[in-house]
BAKETI-74134 format. One record per residue (C-alpha): x, y, z. Coordinates in pm, 1 decimal, padded with zeros to 6 digits. Layout:
N
     east    north       up
        X        Y        Z
...
//
This chain:
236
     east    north       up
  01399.3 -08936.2  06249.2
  01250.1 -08730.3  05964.7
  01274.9 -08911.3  05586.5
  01515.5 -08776.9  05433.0
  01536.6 -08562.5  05102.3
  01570.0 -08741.5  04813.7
  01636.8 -08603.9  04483.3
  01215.0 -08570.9  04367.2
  01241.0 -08307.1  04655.2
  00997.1 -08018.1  04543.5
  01237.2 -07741.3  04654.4
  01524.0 -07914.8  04485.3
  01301.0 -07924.5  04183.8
  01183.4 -07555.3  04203.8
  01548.7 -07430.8  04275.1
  01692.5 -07662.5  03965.3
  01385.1 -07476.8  03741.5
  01452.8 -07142.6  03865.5
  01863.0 -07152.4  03812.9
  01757.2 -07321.3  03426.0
  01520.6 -07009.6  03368.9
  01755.8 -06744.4  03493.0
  01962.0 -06910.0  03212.2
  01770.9 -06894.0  02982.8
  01668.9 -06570.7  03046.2
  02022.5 -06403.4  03022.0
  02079.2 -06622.3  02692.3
  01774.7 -06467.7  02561.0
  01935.2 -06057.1  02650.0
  02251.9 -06176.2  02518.6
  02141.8 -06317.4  02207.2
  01903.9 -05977.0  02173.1
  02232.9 -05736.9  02253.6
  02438.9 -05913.8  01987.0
  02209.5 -05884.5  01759.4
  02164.6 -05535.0  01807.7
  02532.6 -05463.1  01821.8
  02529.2 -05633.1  01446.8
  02245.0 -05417.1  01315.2
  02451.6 -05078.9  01464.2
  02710.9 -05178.1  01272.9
  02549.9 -05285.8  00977.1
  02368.8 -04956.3  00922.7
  02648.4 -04753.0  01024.6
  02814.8 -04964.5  00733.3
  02492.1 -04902.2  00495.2
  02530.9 -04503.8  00581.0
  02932.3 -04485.9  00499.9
  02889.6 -04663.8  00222.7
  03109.8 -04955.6  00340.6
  03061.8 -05314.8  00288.9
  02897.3 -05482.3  00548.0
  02930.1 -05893.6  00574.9
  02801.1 -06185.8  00841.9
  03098.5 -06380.3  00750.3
  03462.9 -06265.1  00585.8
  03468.0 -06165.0  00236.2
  03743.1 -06063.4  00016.1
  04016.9 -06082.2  00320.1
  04362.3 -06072.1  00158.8
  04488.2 -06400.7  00137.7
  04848.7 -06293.2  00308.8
  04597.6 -06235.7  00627.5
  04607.0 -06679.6  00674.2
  04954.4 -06645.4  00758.9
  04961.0 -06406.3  01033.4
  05008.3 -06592.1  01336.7
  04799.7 -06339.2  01510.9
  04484.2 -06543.5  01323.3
  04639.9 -06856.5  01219.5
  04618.1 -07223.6  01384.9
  04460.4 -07051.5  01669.2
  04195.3 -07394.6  01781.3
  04020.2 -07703.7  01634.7
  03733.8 -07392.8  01532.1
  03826.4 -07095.4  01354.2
  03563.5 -06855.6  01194.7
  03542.1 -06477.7  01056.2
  03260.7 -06293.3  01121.3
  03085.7 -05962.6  01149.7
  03304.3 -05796.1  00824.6
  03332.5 -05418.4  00776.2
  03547.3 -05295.6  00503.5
  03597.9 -05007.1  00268.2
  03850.2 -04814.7  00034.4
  03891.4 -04503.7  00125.7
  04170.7 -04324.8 -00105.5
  04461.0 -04540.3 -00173.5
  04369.4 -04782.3  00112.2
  04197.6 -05086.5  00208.8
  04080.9 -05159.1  00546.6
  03870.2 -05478.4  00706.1
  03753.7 -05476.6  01082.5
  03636.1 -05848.3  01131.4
  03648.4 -06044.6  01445.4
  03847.2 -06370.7  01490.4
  03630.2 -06688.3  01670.9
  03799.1 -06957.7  01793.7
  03807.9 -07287.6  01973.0
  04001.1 -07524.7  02134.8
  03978.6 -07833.7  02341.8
  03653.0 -07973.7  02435.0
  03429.2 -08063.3  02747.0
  03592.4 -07870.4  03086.3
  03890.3 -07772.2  02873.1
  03671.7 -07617.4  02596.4
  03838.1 -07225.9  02533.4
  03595.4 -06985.4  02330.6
  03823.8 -06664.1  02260.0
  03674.1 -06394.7  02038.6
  03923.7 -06082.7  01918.3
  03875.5 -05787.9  01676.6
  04097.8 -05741.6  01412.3
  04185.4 -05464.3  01196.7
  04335.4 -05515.4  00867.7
  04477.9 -05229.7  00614.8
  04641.6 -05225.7  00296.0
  04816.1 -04988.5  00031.8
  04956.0 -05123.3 -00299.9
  05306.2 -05110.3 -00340.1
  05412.3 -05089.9  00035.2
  05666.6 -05303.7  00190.5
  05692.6 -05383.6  00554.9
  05923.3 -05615.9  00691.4
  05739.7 -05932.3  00844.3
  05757.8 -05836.1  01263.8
  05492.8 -05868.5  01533.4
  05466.9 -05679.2  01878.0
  05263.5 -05656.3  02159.2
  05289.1 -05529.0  02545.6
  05592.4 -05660.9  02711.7
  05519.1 -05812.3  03065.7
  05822.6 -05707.9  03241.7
  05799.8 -06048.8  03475.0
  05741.5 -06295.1  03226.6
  05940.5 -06123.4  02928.7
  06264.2 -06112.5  03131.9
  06246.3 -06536.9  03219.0
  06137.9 -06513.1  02856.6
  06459.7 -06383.1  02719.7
  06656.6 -06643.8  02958.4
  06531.9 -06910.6  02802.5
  06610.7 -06721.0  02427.8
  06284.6 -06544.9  02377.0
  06340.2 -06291.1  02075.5
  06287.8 -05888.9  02171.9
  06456.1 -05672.4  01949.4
  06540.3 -05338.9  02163.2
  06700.4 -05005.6  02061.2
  06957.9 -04857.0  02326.8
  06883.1 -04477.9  02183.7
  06485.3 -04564.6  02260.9
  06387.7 -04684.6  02571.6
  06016.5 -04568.4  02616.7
  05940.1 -04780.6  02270.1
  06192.9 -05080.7  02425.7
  05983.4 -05057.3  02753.2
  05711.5 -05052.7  02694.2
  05697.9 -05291.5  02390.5
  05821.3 -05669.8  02277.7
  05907.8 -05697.8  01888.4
  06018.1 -05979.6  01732.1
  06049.4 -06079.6  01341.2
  06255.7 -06320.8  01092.9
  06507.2 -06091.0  01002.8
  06617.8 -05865.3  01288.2
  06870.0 -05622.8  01036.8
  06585.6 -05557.6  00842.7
  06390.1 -05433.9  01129.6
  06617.3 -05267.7  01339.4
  06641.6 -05084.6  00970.2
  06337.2 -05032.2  00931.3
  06180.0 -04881.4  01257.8
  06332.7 -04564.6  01290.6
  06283.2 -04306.1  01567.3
  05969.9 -04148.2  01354.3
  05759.3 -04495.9  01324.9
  05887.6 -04586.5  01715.2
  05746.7 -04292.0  01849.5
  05383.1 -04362.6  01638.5
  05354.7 -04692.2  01796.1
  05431.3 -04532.9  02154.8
  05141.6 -04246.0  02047.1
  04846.3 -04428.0  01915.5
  04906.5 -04788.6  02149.2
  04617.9 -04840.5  02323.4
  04672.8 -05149.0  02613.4
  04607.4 -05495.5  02510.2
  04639.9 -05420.4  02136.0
  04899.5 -05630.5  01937.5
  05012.8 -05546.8  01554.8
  05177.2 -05768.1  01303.6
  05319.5 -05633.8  00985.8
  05413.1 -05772.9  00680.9
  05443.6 -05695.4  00266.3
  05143.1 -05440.1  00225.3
  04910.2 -05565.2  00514.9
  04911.6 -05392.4  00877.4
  04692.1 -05563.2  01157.4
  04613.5 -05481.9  01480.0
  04424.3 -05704.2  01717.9
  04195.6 -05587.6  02008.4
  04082.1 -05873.2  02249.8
  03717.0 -05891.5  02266.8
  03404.9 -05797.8  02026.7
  03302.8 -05421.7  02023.4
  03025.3 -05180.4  01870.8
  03054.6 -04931.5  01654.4
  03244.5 -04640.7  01804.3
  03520.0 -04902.8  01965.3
  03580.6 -05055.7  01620.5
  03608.2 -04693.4  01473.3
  03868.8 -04613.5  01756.9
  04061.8 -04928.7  01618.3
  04044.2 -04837.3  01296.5
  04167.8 -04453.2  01332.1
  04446.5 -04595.1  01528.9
  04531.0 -04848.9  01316.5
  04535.4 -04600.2  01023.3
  04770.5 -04369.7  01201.4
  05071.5 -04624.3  01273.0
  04993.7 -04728.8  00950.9
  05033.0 -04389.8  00779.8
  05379.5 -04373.2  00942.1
  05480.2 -04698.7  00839.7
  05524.9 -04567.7  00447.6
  05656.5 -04243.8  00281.0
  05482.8 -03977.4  00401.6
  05214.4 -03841.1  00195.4
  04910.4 -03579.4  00219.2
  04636.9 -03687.1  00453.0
  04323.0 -03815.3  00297.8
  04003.4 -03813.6  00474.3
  03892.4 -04218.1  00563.5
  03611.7 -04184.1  00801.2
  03301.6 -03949.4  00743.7
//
């Protein structure tokens, strides 16, 4: 009988080397096409005249308590900051990194967030997101909050919205701002809403043009959210 292969086996060794290398290899593009994808948006940032930061700066402080950034792993970091004023508002596109667990259970989950502001607004505290028809009916069995409007069903349909005061909401979100969330909802995004802060959350880290797209959609919900007003220019 032949010996048999142990583990000093040269082809073990060679095939061990070569799936090491090819690691190392596409850590090496990756770590090239995020740093690219930072310098895009940097200079973009340097030729808007917008603030560009590695890590957040200036964040309102009423941002810690959204729970669409709060408590979210062991590991929570802000990075990659854009933010401007442009008229009477305030905007921040940063993205959320976080962890939890460790070892085989170890999640790494990454989202971009958009953030805008306007003194003297009021919004109601209320978050939505897509509803999962499936999960969001055993959901409401069990007394999972989703606050639905009989005279709406495209907006009821399509989304779940939930908040700490449901008077004040149903109040609040009348047929006009319904029908902006139903026009500018791209899938996967997720908003939360309260005193003068807006945010909406894409999963994921983008470049330049994707965080724009954010941004211009974020800005028109917004817009609706408050007394209408003339329509300033906020991206050049």
């Amino acid at each position: 009988m032949g010996a048999r292969r142990g583990s000093n086996d040269p082809m073990s060794f060679v095939f061990t080397l070569g799936i090491f290398a090819i690691f190392i290899i596409f850590a090496i593009i990756e770590n090239r096409k995020e740093k690219q994808r930072r310098k895009e948006i940097e200079d973009y940032c340097r030729r808007n005249h917008l603030e560009y930061h590695e890590t957040a700066y200036n964040i309102p402080r009423i941002v810690n308590s959204f729970s669409l950034v709060k408590d979210r792993g062991h590991t929570n970091e802000w990075i990659v900051q854009m933010s401007g004023i442009r008229g009477e508002y305030h905007f921040y596109i940063f993205e959320h990194y976080s962890v939890s667990g460790s070892g085989k259970s170890r999640s790494v989950v990454t989202n971009t967030i958009c953030v805008v502001t306007k003194e003297g607004v009021y919004l109601p505290q209320f978050f939505i997101r897509d509803e999962n028809l499936i999960l969001d009916s055993l959901g409401k069995l069990f007394g999972g909050q989703d606050i639905n409007f009989a005279e709406d069903s495209a907006f009821s349909r399509k989304f779940v919205l939930q908040g700490i005061d449901e008077a004040d909401i149903r109040n609040f979100f009348d047929s006009k701002i319904r029908r902006a969330f139903v026009s500018h909802h791209v899938s996967g995004y997720k908003y939360e809403g309260s005193g003068n802060c807006f945010m909406t959350l894409l999963p994921g880290k983008h470049k330049v043009g994707e965080r724009l797209k954010l941004l211009s959609d974020s800005m028109s919900i917004f817009r609706e959210l408050i007394p209408r007003e003339p329509q300033d220019e906020y991206l050049s």
